[in-house]
Each structure stands twice: as C-alpha cells, then as structure tokens.
N, C-alpha and C positions, 0 to 999 in steps of 0.2 A: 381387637382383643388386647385385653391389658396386662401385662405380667409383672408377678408381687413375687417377693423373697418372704421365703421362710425360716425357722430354724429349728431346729430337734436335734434328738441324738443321732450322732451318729449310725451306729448301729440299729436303731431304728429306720433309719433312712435307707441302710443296706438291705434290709428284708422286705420294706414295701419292695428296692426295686426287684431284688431277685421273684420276689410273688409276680410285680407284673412284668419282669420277661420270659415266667413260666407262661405266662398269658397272651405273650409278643405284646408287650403292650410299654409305654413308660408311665411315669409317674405324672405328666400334663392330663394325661386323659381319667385318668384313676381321681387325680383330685377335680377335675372340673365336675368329673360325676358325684362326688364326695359335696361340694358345695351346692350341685343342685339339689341333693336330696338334705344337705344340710337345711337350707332356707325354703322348702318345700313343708319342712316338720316347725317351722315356724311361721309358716303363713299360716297354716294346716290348723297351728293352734290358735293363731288371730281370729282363722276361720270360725272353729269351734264358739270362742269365747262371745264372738259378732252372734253365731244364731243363738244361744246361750240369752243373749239380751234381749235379742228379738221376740225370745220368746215366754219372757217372763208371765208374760199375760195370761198364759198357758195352767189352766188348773188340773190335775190329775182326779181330781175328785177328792172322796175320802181316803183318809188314809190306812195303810193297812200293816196288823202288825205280825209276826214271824207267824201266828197260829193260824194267820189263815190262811185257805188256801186257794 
C-alpha cells in the first residue's frame, strides 16, 4: 500500500473526521473507498464511450419524430 498527502481546509478535514468516527471508522478507509468509486466512474465512462464505437455500425432504422408514437 502506498501512502500520499493531501491538503484542504482545515475545517473540512475536521467534519469528514467527526462523520467517520460517527461511523468508527477514520478517514484511510473513507478515501480508499472514495478513489475506488472515483476511477470506477471513469473507467465506467472509457467503458461507455468503447461500446459507443463498437457500435457505430448499428442503424436504428428510420427516424422518428415527437408526433409519433
């Protein structure tokens, strides 16, 4: 495991921790969960944008406009 410094506000820093000792919990665990779902939402969209390509080829047919139903 690799440990990085951070900086913010103070007082920012004091309310994550008080939130997670509401939780028993410190602030290691709160941000490793934070950066997995951070780069989760960013693979997520690589994902998206990959089948997005793949499937260009893809025709919908005609198109259709608000009057129809």
């Amino acid at each position: 495991m690799k440990n990085i410094t951070l900086s913010a506000d103070e007082d920012l820093i004091e309310q994550a921790r008080q939130v997670e000792r509401s939780q028993r919990r410190t602030l290691n665990p709160a941000f490793r969960e934070w950066l997995l779902q951070f780069t989760a939402q960013a693979v997520g969209g690589q994902g998206v944008d990959a089948l997005m390509r793949r499937l260009r080829h893809v025709s919908s047919g005609s198109r259709l406009s608000r009057d129809d139903e």
